[in-house]
C-alpha positions in Angstrom: -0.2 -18.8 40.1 3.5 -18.4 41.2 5.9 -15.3 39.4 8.8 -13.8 40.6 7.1 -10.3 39.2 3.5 -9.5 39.8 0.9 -8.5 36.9 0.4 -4.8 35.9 -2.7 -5.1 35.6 -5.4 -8.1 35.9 -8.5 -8.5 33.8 -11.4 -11.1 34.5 -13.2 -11.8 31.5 -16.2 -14.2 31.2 -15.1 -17.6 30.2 -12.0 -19.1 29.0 -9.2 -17.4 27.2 -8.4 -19.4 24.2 -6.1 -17.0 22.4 -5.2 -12.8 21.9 -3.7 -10.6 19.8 -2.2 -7.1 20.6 -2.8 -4.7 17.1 0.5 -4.3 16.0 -0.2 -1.0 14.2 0.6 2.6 15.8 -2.9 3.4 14.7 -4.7 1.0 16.7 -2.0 -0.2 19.1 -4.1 -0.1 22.4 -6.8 -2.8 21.1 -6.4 -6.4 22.0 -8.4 -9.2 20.4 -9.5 -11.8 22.8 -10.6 -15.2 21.9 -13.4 -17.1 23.8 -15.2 -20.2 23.3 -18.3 -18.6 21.7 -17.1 -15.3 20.7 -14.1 -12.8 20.2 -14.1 -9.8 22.3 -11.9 -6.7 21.3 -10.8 -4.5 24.6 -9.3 -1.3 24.2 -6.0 -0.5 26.9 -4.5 2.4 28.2 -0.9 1.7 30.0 0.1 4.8 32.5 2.6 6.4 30.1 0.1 6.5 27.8 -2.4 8.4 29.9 -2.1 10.6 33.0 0.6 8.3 34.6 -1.2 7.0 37.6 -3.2 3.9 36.8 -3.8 1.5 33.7 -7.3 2.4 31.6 -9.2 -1.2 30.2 -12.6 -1.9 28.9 -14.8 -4.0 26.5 -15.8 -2.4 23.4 -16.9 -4.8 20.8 -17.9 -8.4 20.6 -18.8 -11.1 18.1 -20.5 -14.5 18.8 -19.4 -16.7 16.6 -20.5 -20.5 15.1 -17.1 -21.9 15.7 -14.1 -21.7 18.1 -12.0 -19.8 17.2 -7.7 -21.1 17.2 -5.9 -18.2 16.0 -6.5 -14.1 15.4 -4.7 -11.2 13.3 -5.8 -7.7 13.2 -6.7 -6.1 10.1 -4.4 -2.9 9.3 -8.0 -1.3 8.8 -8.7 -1.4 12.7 -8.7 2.3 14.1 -11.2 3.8 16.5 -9.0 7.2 16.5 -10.4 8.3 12.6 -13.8 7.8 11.6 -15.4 6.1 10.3 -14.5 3.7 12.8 -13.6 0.1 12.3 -13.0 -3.0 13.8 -11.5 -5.6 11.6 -10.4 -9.4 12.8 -9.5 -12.3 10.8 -9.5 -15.7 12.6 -9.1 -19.6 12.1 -12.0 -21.5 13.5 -12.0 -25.5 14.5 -13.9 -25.5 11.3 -11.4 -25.2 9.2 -12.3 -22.0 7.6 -10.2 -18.4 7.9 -13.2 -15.6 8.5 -13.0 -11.9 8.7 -14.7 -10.2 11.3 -15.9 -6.8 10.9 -17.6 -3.9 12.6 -18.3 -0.2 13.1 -19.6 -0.5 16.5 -22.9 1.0 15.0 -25.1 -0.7 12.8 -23.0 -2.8 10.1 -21.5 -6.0 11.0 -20.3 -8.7 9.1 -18.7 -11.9 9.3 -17.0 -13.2 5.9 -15.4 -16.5 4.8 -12.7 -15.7 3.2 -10.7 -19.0 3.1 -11.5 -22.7 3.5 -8.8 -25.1 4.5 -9.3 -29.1 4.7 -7.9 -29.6 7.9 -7.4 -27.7 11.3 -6.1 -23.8 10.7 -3.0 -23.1 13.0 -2.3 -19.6 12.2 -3.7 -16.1 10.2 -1.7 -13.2 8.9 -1.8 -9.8 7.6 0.6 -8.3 5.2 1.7 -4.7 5.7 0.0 -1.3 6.4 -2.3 -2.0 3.6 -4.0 -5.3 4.5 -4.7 -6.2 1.1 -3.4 -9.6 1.3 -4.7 -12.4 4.6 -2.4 -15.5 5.1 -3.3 -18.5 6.7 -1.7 -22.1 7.3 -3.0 -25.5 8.3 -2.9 -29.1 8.9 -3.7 -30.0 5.6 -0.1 -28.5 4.8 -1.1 -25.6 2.5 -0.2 -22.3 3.0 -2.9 -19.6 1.1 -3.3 -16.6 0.7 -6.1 -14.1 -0.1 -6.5 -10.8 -1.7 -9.6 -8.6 0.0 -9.4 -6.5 -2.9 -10.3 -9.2 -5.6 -12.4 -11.2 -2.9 -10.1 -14.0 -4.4 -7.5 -16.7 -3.5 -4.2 -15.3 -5.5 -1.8 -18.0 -3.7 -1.4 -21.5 -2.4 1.9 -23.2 -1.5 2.2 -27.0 -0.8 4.0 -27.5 2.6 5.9 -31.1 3.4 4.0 -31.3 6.6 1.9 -29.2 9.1 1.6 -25.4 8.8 2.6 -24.0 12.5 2.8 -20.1 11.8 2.6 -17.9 9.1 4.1 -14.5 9.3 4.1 -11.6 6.2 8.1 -9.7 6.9 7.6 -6.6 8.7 8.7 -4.3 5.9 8.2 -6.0 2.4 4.3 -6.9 2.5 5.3 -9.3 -0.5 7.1 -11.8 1.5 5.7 -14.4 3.3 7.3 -16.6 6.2 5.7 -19.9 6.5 7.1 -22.3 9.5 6.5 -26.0 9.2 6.0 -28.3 12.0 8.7 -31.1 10.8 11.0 -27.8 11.4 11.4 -26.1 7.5 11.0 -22.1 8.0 10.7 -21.2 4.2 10.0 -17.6 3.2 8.2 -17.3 -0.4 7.9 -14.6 -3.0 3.7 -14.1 -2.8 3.9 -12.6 -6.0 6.7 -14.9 -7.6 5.0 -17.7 -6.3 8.1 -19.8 -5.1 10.3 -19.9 -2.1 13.3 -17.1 -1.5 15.1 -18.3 1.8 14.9 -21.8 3.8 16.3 -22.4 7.0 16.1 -25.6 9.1 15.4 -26.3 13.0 14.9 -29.7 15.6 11.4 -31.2 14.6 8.8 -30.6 16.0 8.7 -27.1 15.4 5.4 -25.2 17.3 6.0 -21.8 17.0 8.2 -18.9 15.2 8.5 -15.1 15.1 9.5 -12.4 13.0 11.3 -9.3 14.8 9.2 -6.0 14.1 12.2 -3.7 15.5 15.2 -5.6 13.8 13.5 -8.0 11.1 16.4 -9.6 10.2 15.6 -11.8 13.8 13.7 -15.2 13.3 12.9 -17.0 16.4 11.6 -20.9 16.3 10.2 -22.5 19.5 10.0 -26.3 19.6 10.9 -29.6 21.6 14.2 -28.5 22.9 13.9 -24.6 23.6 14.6 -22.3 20.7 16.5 -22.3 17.7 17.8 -18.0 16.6 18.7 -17.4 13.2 20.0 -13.8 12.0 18.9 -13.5 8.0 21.0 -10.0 7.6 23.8 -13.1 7.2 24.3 -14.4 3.8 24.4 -18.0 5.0 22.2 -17.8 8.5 23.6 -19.8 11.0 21.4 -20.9 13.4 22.1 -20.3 17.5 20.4 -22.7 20.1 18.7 -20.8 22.9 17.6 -23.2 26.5 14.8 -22.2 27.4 14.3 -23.1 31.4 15.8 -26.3 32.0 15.6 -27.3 28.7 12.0 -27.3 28.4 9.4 -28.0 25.5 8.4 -24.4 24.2 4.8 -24.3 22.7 5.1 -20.8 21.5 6.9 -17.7 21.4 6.2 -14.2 20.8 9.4 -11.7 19.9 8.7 -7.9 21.5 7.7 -5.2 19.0 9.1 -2.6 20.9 12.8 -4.1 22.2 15.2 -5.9 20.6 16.1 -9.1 21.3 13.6 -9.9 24.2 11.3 -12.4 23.3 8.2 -14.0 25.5 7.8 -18.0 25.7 5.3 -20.3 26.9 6.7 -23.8 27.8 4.6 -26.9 28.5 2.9 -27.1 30.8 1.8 -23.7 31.4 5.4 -21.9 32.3 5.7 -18.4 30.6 8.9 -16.6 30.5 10.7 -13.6 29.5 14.1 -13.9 28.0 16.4 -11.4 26.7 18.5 -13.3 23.4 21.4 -11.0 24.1 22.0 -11.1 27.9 20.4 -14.2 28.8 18.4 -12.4 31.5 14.6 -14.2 32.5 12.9 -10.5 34.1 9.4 -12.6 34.4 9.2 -16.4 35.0 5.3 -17.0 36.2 4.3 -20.8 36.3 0.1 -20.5 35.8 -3.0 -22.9 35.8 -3.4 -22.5 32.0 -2.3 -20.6 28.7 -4.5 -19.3 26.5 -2.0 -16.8 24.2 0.8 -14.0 24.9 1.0 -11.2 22.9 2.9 -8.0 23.1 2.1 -4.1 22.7 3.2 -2.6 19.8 5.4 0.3 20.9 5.6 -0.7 24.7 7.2 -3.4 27.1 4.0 -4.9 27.8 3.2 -8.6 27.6 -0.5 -9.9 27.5 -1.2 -13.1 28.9 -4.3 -15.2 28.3 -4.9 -17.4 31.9 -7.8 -19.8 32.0 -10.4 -16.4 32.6 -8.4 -13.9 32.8 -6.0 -11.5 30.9 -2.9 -10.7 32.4 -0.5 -7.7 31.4 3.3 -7.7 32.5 5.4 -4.9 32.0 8.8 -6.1 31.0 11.8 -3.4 32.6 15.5 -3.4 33.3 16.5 -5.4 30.1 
């Protein structure tokens, strides 16, 4: 591992880290979801200015085994260990094509649900809102569905003209629905109107995209040639180009719930970065044996890093 900035904070786990999630609810903001081979562990974190300022607090507290491995996670808006009853509450996408819901009082109910079915690999699982009535997912068979928990039901599919990459719900109107195509078509859609409201373009192939929580008018797309900015408060977005590196093939990105314009890449091979839109400044740059995921906190600069078996946490300052 080489970084200009050393880790935070350094957690081993037991086999590879395939993918994670920071909660992005205040509610349940210090649990991160952590995918494995076999399973998905959930740890719970405590940064120093959340606690007694002196040293970070981490530890396991849930796992579930699973039939599948899983590709992608979401926490449900239902998560909390602060109220009781408690609940954990995961949706992922498995390498059998399916979109299950993971859930758990850390007593003596557990279950695991199939809530969607796709035909073809699942890239990417959503929430919508506070209330979590509604689960996005997207896939290779280039659908994008969506499923109402309340009605155990499927309420919406759209037909996509290639690959599904990412699929985000906006940050502040659960009823629309960001869905981010691999041949580089970001379309949003009307869940309840059933058609599309806004389409921007980007370079094919596209591999990732974000949705600002702090300013979402800010849509970020990663692809072959670094990323592509748009600002949607516009009436006719424009779209800015953004290098990433030397130019270099961005696999995903994550945008920073807490600050503005500073967004978190990984570029191939295993590069991740730090990069401020704004002021062009790279505060982490850490070149690592593998990638397994980056995730931010919700309401702090902290960057989680999945690393062949380990979890790494940067914090992110003078930006």
């Amino acid at each position: 591992m080489e970084v200009n900035i050393a880790p935070a904070l350094s957690v081993n786990t037991r086999t590879q880290v395939l993918a994670l999630e920071f909660s992005p609810y205040e509610w349940s903001r210090g649990l991160l979801a952590v995918a494995l081979p076999t399973s998905v562990a959930v740890y719970s974190i405590k940064f120093k200015e959340e606690g007694d300022g002196t040293s970070e607090e981490c530890g396991q507290v849930w796992e579930w085994h699973v039939s599948s491995q899983p590709v992608c996670l979401a926490w449900s808006p239902n998560a909390t260990l602060r109220a009781a009853p408690r609940c954990l509450q995961v949706t992922l996408g498995s390498t059998d094509h399916k979109v299950t819901q993971l859930t758990s009082d850390l007593g003596d109910s557990h279950t695991a649900q199939d809530i969607l079915s796709h035909t073809d690999f699942v890239n990417s699982v959503t929430y919508n809102g506070d209330s979590g009535n509604f689960v996005a997912s997207v896939g290779d068979d280039l659908t994008a569905r969506v499923w109402d928990s309340s009605l155990q039901s499927q309420v919406a599919k759209f037909l996509l003209t290639s690959p599904g990459m990412v699929v985000r719900f906006h940050p502040e109107d659960p009823d629309l629905l960001l869905v981010a195509e691999k041949v580089g078509v970001l379309r949003v859609y009307s869940v309840a109107g059933g058609c599309s409201t806004l389409s921007v373009r980007c370079p094919g192939p596209l591999l990732s995209a974000d949705w600002s929580i702090p300013d979402p008018s800010l849509l970020v797309a990663a692809g072959a040639k670094g990323l592509t900015v748009w600002n949607l408060a516009s009436q006719q977005p424009r779209s800015e180009h953004v290098e990433v590196g030397g130019g270099e093939k961005v696999l995903n990105v994550a945008v920073c719930r807490s600050v503005t314009g500073l967004v978190a890449t990984h570029a191939a091979p295993h590069t991740v970065r730090v990069t401020h839109l704004h002021s062009n400044k790279v505060p982490i740059a850490a070149h690592l044996k593998v990638v397994g995921g980056i995730s931010w906190h919700q309401n702090l600069p902290y960057l989680a890093v999945g690393s062949d078996r380990r979890i790494l946490f940067w914090k992110i300052d003078n930006v």
